[in-house]
C-alpha positions in Angstrom: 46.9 2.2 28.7 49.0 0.0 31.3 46.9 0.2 34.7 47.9 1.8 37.5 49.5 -0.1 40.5 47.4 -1.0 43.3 48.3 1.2 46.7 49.7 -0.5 49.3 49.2 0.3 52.9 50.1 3.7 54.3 52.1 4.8 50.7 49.2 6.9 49.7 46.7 9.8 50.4 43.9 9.3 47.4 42.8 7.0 44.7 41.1 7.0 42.2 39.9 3.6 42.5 37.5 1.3 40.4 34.7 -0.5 42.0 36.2 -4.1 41.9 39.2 -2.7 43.9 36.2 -1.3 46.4 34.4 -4.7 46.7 37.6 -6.7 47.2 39.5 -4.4 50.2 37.4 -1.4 51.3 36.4 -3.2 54.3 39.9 -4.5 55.0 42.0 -1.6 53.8 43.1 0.8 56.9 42.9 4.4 56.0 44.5 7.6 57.8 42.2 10.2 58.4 43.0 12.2 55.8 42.8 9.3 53.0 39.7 10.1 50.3 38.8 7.1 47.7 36.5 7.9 44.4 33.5 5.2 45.6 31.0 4.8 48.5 31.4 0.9 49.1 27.4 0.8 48.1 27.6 3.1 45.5 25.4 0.5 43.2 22.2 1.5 45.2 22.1 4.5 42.6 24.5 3.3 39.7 22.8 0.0 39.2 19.4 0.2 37.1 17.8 -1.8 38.9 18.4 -0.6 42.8 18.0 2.7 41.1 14.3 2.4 40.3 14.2 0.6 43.3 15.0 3.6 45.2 13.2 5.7 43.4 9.9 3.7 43.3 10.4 3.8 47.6 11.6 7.1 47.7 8.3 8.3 45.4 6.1 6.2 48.0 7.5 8.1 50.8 7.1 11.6 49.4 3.3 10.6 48.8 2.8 9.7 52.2 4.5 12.3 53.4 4.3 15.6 51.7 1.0 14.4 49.2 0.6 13.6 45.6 2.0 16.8 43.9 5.2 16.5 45.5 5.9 12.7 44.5 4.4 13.7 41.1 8.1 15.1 40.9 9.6 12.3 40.8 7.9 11.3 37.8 11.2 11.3 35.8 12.1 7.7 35.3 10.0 5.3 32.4 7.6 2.0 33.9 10.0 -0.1 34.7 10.4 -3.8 35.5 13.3 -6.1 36.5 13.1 -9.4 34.8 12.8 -11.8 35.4 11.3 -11.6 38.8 8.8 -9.1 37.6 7.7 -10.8 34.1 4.1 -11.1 35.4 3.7 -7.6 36.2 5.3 -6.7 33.0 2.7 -8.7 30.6 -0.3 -7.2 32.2 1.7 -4.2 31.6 2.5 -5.0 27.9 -1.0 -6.1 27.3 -2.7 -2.5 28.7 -0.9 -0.5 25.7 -0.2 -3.2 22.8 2.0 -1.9 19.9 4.3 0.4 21.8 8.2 -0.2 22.2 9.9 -1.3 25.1 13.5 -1.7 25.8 15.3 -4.2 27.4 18.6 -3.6 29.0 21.3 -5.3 31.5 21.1 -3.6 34.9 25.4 -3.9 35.1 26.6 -3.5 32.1 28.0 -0.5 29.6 28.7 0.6 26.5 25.6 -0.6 25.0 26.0 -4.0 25.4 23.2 -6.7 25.4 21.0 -3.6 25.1 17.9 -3.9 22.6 14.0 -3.3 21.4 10.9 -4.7 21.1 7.5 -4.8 20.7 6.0 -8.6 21.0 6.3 -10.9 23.8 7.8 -13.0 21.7 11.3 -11.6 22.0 10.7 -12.1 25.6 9.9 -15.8 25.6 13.3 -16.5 23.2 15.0 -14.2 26.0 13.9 -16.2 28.9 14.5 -19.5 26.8 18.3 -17.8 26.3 19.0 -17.4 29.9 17.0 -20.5 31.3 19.2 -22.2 34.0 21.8 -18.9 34.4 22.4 -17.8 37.5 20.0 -14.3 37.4 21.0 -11.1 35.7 18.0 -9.2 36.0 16.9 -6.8 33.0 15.0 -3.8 32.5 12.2 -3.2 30.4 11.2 0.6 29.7 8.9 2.2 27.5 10.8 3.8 25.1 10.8 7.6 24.7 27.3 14.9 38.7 30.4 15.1 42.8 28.0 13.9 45.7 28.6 13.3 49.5 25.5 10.8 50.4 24.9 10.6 53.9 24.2 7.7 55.5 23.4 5.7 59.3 26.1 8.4 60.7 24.4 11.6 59.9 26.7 13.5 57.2 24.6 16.0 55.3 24.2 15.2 51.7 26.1 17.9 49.4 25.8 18.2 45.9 27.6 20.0 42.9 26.8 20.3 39.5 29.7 20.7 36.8 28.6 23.4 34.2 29.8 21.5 31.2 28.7 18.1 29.8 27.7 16.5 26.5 24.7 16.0 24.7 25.0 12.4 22.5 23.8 11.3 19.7 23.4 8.6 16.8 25.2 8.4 13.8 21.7 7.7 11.8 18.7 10.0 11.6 16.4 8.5 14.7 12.7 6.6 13.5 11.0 3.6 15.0 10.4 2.0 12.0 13.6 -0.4 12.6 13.9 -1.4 16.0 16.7 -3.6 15.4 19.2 -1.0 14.0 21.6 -0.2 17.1 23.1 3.0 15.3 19.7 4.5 14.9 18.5 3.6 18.9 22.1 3.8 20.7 24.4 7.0 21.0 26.8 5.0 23.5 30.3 6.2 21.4 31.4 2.5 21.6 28.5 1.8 19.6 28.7 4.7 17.1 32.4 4.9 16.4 31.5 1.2 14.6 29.1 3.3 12.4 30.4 2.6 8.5 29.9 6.7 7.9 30.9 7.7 11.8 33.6 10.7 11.7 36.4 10.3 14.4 37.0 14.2 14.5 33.4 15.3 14.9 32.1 12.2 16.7 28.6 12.3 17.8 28.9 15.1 20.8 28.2 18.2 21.1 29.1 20.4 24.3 26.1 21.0 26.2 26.4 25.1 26.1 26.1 24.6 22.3 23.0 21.9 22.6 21.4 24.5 25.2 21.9 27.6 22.4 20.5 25.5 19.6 17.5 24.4 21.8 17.2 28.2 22.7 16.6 29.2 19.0 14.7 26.4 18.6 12.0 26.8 21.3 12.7 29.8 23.2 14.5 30.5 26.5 11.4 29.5 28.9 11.5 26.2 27.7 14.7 25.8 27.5 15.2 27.1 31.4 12.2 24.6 32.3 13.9 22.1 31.0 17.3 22.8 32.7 15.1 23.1 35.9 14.0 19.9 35.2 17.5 18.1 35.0 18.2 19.7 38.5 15.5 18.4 39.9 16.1 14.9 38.4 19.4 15.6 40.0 18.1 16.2 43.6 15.5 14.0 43.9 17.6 10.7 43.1 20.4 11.5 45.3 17.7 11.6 47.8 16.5 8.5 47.1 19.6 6.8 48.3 20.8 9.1 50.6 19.8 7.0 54.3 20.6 3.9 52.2 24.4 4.8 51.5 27.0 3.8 53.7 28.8 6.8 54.4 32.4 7.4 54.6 34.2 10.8 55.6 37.0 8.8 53.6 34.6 8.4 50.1 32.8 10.9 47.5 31.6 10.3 44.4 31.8 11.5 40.5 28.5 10.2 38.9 27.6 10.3 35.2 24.0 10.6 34.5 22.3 9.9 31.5 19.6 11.7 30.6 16.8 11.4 27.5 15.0 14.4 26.8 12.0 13.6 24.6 10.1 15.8 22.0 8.7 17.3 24.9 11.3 18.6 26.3 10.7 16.7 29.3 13.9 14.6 30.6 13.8 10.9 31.8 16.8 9.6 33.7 17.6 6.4 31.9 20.9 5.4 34.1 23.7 6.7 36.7 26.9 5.9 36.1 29.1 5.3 39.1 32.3 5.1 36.5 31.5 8.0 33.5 33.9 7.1 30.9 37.0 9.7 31.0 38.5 8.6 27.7 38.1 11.5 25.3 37.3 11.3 21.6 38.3 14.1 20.6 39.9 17.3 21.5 37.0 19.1 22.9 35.7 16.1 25.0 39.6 15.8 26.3 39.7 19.3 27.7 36.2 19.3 29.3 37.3 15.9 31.1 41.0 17.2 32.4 39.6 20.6 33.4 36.4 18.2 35.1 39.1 16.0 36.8 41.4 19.2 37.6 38.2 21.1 39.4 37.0 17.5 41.5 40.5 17.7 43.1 40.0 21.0 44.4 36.7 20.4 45.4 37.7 17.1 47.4 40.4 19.5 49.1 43.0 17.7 50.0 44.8 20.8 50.6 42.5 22.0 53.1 42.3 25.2 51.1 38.7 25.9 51.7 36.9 27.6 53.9 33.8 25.2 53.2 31.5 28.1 52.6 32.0 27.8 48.8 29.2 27.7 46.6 31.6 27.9 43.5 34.6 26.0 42.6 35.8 26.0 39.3 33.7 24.5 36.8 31.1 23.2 39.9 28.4 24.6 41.4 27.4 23.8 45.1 23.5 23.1 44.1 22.5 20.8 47.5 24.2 21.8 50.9 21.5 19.9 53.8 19.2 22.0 51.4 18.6 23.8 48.5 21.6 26.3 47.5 20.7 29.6 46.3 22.2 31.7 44.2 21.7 34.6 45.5 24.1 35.4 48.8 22.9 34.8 52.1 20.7 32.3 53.8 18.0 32.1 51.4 14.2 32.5 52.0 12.4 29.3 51.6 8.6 30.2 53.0 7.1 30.6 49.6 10.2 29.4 46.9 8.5 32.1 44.8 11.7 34.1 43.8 14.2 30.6 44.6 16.7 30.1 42.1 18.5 27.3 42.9 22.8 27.9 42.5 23.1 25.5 39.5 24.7 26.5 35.9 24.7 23.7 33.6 25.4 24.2 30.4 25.9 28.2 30.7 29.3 29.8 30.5 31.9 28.1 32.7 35.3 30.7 33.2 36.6 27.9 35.9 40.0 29.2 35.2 38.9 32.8 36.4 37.5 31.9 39.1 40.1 29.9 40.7 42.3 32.7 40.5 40.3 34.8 42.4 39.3 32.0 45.2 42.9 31.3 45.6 43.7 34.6 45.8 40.9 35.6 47.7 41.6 32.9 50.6 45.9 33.4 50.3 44.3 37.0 51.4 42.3 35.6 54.2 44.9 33.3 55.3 47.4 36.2 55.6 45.1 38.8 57.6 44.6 36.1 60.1 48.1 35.0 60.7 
């Protein structure tokens, strides 16, 4: 696909830009008022792995001191961690508390897969370091193995959050076992990495839309866990847009599409491995292609460039308004937060997503509004 020219000054009103075009002429590039751009200029503080534990590490610190130890224990979402490295000492005594377990190592800036693998001596680790000695530093991750936002930022914006209802749930090509650590279509869904796969079917890929994953899961464990689970994910959600959100620079000009990536273990419990600040809109097959247009379609209308909203919406389309200065419920009405007891926060992911009903009956509903008060 031939890229899209770059915009030139005063010829345009949004853009959908990529994060080199952001480092090289946000700070130089005059906007109008009305202007909205697809990146916060340090949107890496939650899309790089290694700012995003960061954050998370502080931000977990802070809720400790703060609000106590059940409350950071919420945060408990992301694997031990360490950047390498700068952290290698820390990471040995680590490594040598739980010998025998598997650890991954992985780029903190890099996709698809790439330069991503597993081990389980420290071995690997010395013919790493020997790899990159004398190289400018990359900094990797080791871990055990097992959505649109409006940060705020030094100018007080408050942080609003929507969840899309549809998504994917990936995975490999090759039944999943630990006994071969070095197989990258058993340990890596990335679809880069799969559609390589000798047996790897182009038509059925390795997705499945997330309302089918949460059915399956459903029938498979019950409905409690599954909403536990769910609950989970929001929380994940939350909690690391939080992390970041007085460390953003923010932008009346700038929002955001992130990507996460989550694991969910045998547990059920979910670990947020990565955020992507770019999620891949390329679809591989015809089901992934209409959940991305209709995506795309429903983050216009959200961004507004209209000005069609009121701004009191808690639905648009396929996206749920799940943070708003607070948590959204779904019930109307301000809602009760004394004892959260009957709180269900406004989030729908994976459930039934009508966007296209909807719409019609917010557009109608504010062409009505619009007209009674002309």
């Amino acid at each position: 696909m031939e890229k899209p020219p770059e915009p030139s000054e005063g010829e345009w009103d949004f853009y959908w830009c990529d994060v080199s075009w952001l480092r090289e002429n946000f700070d130089h590039t005059y906007m109008d008022e009305h202007v909205r751009i697809s990146h916060f200029r340090n949107h890496y503080e939650l899309t790089r792995k290694n700012y995003m534990v960061k954050n998370l590490k502080r931000f977990r610190k802070q809720l400790e001191r703060e609000a106590g130890k059940l409350e950071a224990a919420k945060c408990d979402f992301f694997p031990k961690t360490f950047e390498m490295p700068c952290e290698y000492h820390l990471f040995v005594e680590e490594f040598r508390k739980n010998p025998g377990i598997t650890w991954i190592m992985k780029p903190v800036a890099r996709s698809q897969g790439k330069g991503i693998f597993l081990f389980r001596r420290l071995k690997d680790i010395m013919d790493w370091r020997k790899g990159n000695a004398g190289k400018k530093l990359t900094s990797l991750e080791a871990q055990p193995a097992r959505s649109t936002a409006n940060p705020s930022g030094s100018h007080y914006i408050p942080l609003r959050a929507w969840l899309y209802r549809d998504g994917f749930a990936r995975f490999s090509n090759t039944r999943f076992t630990l006994s071969s650590i070095d197989d990258q279509y058993v340990h890596l869904t990335n679809v880069a990495v799969q559609k390589t796969s000798p047996d790897y079917h182009p038509k059925k890929g390795c997705k499945w839309m997330l309302q089918r994953f949460r059915q399956y899961l459903a029938s498979k464990h019950g409905p409690e866990a599954v909403e536990t689970l769910f609950s989970d994910m929001d929380n994940i959600f939350i909690r690391s847009l939080q992390s970041v959100q007085k460390v953003i620079i923010s932008d009346k000009h700038c929002f955001e599409l992130y990507g996460y990536d989550i694991l969910i273990d045998q547990d059920l419990k979910p670990w947020l491995l990565e955020v992507n600040a770019s999620p891949s809109l390329t679809a591989s097959s015809q089901e992934d292609y209409e959940l991305k247009t209709c995506l795309l379609e429903d983050t216009l209308h959200v961004v507004d460039m209209e000005a069609r909203l009121t701004g009191r919406e808690k639905r648009v389309g396929g996206f749920d308004l799940m943070w708003n200065d607070g948590p959204v419920s779904r019930e109307e009405g301000p809602p009760d937060l004394s004892g959260m007891g009957n709180f269900v926060t406004n989030t729908h992911l994976g459930c039934v997503n009508d966007r296209k009903k909807q719409l019609r009956q917010l557009f109608r509903s504010l062409q009505g509004q619009k007209k009674a008060s002309s």
